[in-house]
KEKOLLUM-475229 format. One line per field, with one value per residue (C-alpha): x, y negated, z negated; residue number from 1. Coordinates in Angstrom, 1 decimal, decimal comma. Each point is the difference from the previous one (the first is absolute). Example, Ala and Ser with C-alpha at 12.3 -4.5 7.8 and 13.67 -1.06 7.14 Angstrom:
% KEKOLLUM-475229
x <- [12,3|1,4] .
y <- [4,5|-3,4] .
z <- [-7,8|0,7] .
num <- [1|2] .
***
This chain:
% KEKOLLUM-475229
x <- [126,2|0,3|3,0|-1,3|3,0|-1,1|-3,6|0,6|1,9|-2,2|-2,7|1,8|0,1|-4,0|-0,4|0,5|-3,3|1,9|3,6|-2,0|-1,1|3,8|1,2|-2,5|0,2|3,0|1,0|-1,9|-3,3|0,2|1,3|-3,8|-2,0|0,6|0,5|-3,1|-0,7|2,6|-1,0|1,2|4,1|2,9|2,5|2,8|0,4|2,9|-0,2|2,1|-0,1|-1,0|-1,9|-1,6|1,9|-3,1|-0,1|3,3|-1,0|-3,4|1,6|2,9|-3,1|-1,4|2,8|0,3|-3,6|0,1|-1,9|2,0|-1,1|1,7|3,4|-0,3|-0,5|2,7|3,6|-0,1|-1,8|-3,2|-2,2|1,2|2,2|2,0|-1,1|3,5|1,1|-3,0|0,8|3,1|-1,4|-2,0|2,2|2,2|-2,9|-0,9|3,3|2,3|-1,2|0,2|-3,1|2,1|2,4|-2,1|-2,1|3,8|0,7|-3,6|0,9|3,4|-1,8|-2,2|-3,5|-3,2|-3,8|-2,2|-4,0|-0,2|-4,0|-1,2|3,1|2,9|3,2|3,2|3,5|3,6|0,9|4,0|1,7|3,4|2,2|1,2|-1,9|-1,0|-1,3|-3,0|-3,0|-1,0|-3,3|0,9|-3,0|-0,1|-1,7|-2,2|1,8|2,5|0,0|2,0|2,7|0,8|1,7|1,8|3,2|0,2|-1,1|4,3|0,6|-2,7|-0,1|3,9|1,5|3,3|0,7|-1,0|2,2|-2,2|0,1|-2,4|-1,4|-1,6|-2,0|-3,3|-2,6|-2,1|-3,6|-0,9|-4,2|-1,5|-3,0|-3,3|-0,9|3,7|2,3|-0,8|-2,1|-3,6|-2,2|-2,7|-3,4|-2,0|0,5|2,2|3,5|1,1|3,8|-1,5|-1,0|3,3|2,0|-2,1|0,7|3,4|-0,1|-1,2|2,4|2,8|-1,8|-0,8|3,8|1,0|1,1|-1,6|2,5|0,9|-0,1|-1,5|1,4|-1,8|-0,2|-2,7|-3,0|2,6|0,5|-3,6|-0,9|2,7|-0,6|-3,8|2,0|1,6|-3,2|-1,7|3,7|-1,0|1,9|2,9|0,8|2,8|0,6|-0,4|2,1|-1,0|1,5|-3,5|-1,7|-3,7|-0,8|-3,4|0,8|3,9|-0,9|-0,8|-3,4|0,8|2,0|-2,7|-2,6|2,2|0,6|-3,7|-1,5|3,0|1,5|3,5|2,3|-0,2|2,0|3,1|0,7|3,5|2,0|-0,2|-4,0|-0,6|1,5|-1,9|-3,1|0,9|0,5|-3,3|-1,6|1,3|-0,3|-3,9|-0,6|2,2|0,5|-2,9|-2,5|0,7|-1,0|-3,0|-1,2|1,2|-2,0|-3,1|-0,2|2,7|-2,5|-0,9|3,7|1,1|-2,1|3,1|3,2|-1,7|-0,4|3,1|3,5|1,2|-2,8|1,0|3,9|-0,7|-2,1|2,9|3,1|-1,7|0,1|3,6|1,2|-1,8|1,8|2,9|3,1|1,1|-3,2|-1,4|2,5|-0,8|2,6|2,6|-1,3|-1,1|0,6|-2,5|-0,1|-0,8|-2,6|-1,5|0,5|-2,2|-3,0|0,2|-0,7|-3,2|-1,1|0,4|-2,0|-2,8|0,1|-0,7|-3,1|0,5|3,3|-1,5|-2,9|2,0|0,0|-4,2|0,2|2,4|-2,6|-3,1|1,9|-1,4|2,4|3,4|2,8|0,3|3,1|2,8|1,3|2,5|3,6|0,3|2,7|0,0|2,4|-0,4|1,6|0,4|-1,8|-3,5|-3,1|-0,3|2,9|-1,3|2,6|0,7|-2,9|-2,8|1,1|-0,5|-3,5|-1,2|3,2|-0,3|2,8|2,7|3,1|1,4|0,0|2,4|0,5|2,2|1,4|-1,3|-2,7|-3,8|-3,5|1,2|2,8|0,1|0,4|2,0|2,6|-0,4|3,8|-1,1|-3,7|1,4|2,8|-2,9|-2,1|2,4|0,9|-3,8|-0,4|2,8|-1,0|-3,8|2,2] .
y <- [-215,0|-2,3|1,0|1,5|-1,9|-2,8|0,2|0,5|-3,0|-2,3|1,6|-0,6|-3,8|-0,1|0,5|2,1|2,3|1,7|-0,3|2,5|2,4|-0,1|0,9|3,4|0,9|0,9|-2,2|1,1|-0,1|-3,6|-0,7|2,1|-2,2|-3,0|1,5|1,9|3,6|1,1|1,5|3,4|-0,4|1,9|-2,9|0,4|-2,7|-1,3|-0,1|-1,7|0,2|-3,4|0,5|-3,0|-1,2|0,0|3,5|0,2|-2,4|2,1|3,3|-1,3|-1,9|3,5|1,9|-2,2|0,2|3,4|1,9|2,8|3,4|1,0|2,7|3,7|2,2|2,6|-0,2|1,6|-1,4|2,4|-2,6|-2,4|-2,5|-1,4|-3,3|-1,1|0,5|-1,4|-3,0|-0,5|0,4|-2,2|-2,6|0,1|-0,2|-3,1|-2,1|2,2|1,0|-1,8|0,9|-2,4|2,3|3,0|-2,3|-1,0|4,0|0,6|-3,5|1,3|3,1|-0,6|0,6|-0,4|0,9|1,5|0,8|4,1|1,1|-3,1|-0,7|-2,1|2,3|-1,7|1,7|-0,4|0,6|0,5|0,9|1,5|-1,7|3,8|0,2|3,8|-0,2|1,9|-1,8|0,8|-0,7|0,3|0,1|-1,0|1,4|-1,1|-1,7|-1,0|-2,3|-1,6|-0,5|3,6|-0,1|-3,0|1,4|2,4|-2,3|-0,5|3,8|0,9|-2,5|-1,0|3,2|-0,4|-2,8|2,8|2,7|1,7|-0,3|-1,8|3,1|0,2|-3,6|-0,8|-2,6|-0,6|-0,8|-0,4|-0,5|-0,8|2,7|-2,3|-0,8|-0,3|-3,1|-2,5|2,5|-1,0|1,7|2,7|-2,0|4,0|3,6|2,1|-1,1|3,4|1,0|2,2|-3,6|-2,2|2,9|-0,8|-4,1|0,6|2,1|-3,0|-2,6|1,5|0,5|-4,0|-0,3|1,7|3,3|3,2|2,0|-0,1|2,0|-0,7|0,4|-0,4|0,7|-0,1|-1,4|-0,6|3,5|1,2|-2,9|2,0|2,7|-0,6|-1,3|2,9|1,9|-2,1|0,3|-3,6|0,2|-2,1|1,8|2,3|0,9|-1,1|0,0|0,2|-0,3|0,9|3,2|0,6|3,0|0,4|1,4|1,6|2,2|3,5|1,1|1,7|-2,4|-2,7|2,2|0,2|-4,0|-0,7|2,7|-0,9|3,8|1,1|0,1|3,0|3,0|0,2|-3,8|-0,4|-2,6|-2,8|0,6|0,3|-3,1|-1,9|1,5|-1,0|-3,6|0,0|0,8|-2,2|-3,0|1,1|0,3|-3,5|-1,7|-0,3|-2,1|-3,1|1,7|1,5|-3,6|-1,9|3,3|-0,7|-3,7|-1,8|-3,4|0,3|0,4|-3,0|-2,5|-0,1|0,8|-3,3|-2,0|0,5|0,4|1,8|3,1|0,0|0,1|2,9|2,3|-0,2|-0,2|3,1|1,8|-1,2|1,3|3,5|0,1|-1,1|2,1|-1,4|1,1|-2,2|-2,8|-1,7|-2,7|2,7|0,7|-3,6|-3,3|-2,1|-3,0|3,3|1,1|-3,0|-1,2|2,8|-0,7|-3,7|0,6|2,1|-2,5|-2,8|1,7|1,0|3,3|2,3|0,9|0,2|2,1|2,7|0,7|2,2|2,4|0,2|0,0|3,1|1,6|-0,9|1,2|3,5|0,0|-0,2|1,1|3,5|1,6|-1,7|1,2|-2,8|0,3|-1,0|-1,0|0,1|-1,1|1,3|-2,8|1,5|-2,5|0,8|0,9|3,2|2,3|2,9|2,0|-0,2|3,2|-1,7|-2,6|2,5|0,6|-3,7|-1,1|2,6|-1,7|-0,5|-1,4|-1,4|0,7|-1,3|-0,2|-3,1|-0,3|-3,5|-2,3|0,6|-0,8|-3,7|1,4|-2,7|-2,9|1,8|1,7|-2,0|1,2|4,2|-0,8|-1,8|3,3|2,4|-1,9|-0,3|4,0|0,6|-1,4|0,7|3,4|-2,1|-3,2] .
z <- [15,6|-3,6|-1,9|-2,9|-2,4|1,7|-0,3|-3,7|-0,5|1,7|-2,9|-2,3|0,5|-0,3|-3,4|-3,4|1,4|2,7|-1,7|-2,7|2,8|1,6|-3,5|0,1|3,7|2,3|3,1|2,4|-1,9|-1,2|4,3|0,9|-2,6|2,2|3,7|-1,0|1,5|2,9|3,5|0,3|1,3|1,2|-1,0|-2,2|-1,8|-2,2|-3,7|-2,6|-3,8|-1,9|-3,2|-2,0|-3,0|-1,4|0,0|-1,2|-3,2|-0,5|-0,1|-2,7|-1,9|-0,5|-0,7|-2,9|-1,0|-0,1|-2,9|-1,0|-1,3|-3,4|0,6|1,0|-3,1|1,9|0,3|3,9|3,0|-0,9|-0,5|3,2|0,3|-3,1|-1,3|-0,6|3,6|1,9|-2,3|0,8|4,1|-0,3|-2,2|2,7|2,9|-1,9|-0,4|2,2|3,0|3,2|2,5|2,9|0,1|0,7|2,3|1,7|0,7|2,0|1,9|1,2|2,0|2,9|-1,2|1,8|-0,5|2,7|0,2|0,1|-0,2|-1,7|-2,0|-0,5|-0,5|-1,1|0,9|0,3|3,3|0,5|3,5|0,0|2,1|1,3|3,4|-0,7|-3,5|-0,5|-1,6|-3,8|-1,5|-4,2|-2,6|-3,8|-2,1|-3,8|-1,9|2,2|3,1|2,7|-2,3|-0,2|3,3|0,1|-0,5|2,5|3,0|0,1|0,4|2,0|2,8|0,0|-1,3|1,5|-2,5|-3,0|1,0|3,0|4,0|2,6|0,6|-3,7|0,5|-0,8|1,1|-3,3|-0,5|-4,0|0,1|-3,3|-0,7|0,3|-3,2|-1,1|-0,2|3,0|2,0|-0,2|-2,4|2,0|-1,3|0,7|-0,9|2,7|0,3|-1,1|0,6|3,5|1,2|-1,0|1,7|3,3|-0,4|-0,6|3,5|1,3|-1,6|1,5|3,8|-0,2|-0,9|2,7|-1,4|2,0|-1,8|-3,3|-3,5|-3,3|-3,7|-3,5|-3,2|-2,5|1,7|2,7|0,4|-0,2|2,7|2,0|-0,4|1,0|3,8|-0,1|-0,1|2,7|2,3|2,1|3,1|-1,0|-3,0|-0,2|-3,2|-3,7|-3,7|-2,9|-3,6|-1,9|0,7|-1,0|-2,3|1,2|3,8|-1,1|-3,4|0,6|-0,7|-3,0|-1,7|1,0|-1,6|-3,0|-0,5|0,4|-2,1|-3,1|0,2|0,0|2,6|2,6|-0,1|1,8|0,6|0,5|-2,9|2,9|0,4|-3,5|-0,5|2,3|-1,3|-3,5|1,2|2,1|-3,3|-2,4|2,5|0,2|-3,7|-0,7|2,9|2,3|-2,0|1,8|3,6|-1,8|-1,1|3,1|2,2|-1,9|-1,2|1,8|0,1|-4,0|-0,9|2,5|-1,5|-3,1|3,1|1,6|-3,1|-2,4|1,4|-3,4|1,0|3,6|-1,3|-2,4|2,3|2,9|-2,4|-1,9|3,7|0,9|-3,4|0,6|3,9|0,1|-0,6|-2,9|-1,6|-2,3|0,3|3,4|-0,6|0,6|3,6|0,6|-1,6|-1,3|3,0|2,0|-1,8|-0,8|3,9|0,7|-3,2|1,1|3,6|-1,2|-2,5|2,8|2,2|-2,5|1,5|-3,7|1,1|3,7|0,0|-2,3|2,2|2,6|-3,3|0,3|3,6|0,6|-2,6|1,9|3,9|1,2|2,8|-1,7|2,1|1,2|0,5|1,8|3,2|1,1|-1,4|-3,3|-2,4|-3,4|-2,8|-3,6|-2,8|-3,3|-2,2|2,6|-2,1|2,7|1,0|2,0|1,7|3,6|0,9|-1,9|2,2|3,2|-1,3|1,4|2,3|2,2|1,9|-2,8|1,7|-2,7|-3,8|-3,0|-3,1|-1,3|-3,2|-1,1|0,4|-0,9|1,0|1,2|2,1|2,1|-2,7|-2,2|2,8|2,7|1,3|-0,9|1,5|3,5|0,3|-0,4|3,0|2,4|-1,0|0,2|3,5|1,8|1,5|0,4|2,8] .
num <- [1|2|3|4|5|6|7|8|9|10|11|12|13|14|15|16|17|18|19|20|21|22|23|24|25|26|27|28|29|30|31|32|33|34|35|36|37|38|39|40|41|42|43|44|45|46|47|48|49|50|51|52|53|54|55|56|57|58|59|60|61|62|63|64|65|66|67|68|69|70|71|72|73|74|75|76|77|78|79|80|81|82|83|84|85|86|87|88|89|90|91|92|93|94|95|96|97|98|99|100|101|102|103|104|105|106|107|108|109|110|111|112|113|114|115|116|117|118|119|120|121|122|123|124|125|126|127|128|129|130|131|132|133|134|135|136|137|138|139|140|141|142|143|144|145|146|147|148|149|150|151|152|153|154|155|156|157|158|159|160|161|162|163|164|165|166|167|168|169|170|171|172|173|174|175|176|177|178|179|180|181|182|183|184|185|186|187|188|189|190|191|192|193|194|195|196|197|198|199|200|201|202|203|204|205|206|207|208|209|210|211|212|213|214|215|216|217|218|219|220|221|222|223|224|225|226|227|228|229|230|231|232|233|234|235|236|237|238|239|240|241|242|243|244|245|246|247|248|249|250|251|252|253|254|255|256|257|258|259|260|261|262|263|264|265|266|267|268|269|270|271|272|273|274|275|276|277|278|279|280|281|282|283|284|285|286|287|288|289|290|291|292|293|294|295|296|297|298|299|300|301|302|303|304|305|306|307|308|309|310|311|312|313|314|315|316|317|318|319|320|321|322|323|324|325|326|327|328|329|330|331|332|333|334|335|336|337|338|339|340|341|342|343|344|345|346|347|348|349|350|351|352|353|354|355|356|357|358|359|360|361|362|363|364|365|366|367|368|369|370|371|372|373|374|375|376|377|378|379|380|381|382|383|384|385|386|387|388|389|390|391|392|393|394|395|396|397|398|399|400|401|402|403|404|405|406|407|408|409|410|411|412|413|414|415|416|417|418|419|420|421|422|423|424|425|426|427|428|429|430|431] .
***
């Protein structure tokens, strides 16, 4: 099988026509326009990094073309994100930041892409070097990626060199959702979070694995817990840091958030609070799942096209979720951030990432309640806090519940030290 870096590179030398399509499409796309359409494979292949310079040139050539709107007529973050700080961003993504260094951080991990019902998954794939480490299958989520984990693939699959024992070690698998970083884009309607969760089942049989558990957060953890609900053989259990509202609100307080009426009688100070928050992230906060739900291709056209809008509509999301609300700088730097915005400019994937947000709406089989042990982890920053029995009310096998004191939506990326302690706690009754 052609190398897709290597395919690229030998396009490359014939001719400005297909240097322009390697600076739009990811790596393996530009490798397919010349090997042409692929018969159906089990292989896994190895996959390395090597973007254009040319793309690299493009995207600084329209960060300085950008056409700016005029300031915010707020002092708060009412309106979006501040014009001032997504100037400075992108000032620095212009003149500062370093894409070969990012690039350098994926090339360090083994990573590898594999055909799953028609389409080319990529994935870290990390084996412990503790013989009875119990294979991992971790999810990202929108707007995050691969990057997200990168920090914990230390503590998770050598723990005893962070502070843990043998006995605590992973084997990691880190897919990319299709559609998302280096993962081919679906090209038809379908690839709902039900159907990743059964190609991720099948990534980790072709790897080997007929045991393992799954973890997730955001998208991550609605793709597990749709496995969880479909219990494959080889699963045993699953984590989550994100819980869903729709299947873990009670009926009355469901009732209450749709139709806009006050909170229920007799809701405890913990449940009102979690109420008050479900509401005010519904009145302020859920706009961009509304649009990306409904019109994810007429919104993508300007993600695809100008790196300033694709950096606004995921910084605005990273400021709303991360702990230090509103300041994401003080839960992640800006090389972290910007890692992350690159990789989904590079990739051209706007558009094609936003899409599971209209799929999940169009699925009438979304998962039913989940009857495998299940883990879950509650990060204080999180959008969603429901205490541990609305938790009982979809994980009907709740082995593990916590609440930590730091760390939000991202919990991963921004406590990657916290996140790892709560896995290997999460698991350990699951080995």
């Amino acid at each position: 099988m052609t190398n897709p870096s290597f395919s690229r590179r030998v396009l490359l030398q014939k001719g400005a026509a297909v240097a322009a399509l390697a600076v739009f499409q990811p790596a393996l796309s530009v490798a397919r326009a010349q090997v042409g359409a692929k018969a159906p494979s089990m292989d896994i292949r190895p996959f390395h990094v090597d973007i254009p310079q040319d793309a690299l040139e493009d995207l600084r050539r329209r960060l300085s073309d950008t056409r700016w709107p005029e300031a915010e007529t707020v002092d708060d973050r009412s309106q979006g994100v501040n014009l001032a700080r997504l100037r400075e961003l992108a000032d620095y993504w212009e003149t500062g930041y370093d894409w070969r260094k990012a690039e350098a951080k994926l090339n360090a991990v083994p990573q590898f892409v594999t055909e799953i019902d028609g389409l080319d998954v990529h994935f870290i794939h990390v084996r412990s070097r503790h013989a009875d480490a119990l294979p991992l299958i971790m999810t990202h989520g929108w707007p995050g990626s691969i990057f997200e984990f990168l920090n914990t693939l230390g503590p998770l699959t050598d723990p005893t060199a962070y502070g843990g024992s043998a006995e605590d070690a992973f084997h990691l698998v880190l897919p990319s959702i299709p559609g998302f970083g280096f993962s081919e884009k679906p090209v038809a309607a379908g690839w709902t979070p039900a159907r990743i969760g059964r190609a991720w089942d099948i990534l980790m049989r072709r790897l080997g694995y007929d045991r393992y558990v799954a973890q997730g957060g955001d998208w991550g953890a609605i793709i597990t817990d749709a496995m969880g609900a479909q219990a494959p053989e080889g699963l045993i259990g699953i984590h989550v840091n994100r819980i869903e509202r729709a299947t873990t609100l009670p009926p009355e307080i469901a009732r209450a958030l749709k139709s806009g009426e006050p909170a229920p009688a007799g809701l405890s100070d913990e449940e009102k609070a979690v109420f008050d928050d479900a509401r005010d992230f519904l009145n302020k906060g859920f706009g961009y799942a509304a649009i990306m739900g409904t019109r994810p291709q007429t919104m993508g056209y300007g993600l695809v096209d100008s790196p300033v809008a694709l950096a606004a509509w995921i910084y605005d999301k990273l400021a709303d979720w991360v702990f230090t609300r509103g300041n994401p700088e003080l839960s992640l730097d800006r090389d972290a951030m910007l890692d992350n915005i690159t990789l989904y400019w590079l990739t051209s994937t706007g558009a094609s990432s936003a899409r599971i947000y209209w799929e999940n709406g169009t699925d009438m089989n979304k998962a039913a309640e989940i009857n495998v042990p299940a883990a879950v982890t509650i990060f204080p920053g999180e959008v969603y806090k429901p205490p541990k029995d609305w938790a009982e009310r979809f994980y009907k096998k709740l082995v593990y519940y916590n609440e930590v004191d730091k760390g939000g939506h991202f919990a991963a990326w921004e406590e990657p030290e916290l996140f790892s302690t709560e896995i290997r706690a999460a698991f350990s009754s699951m080995r």
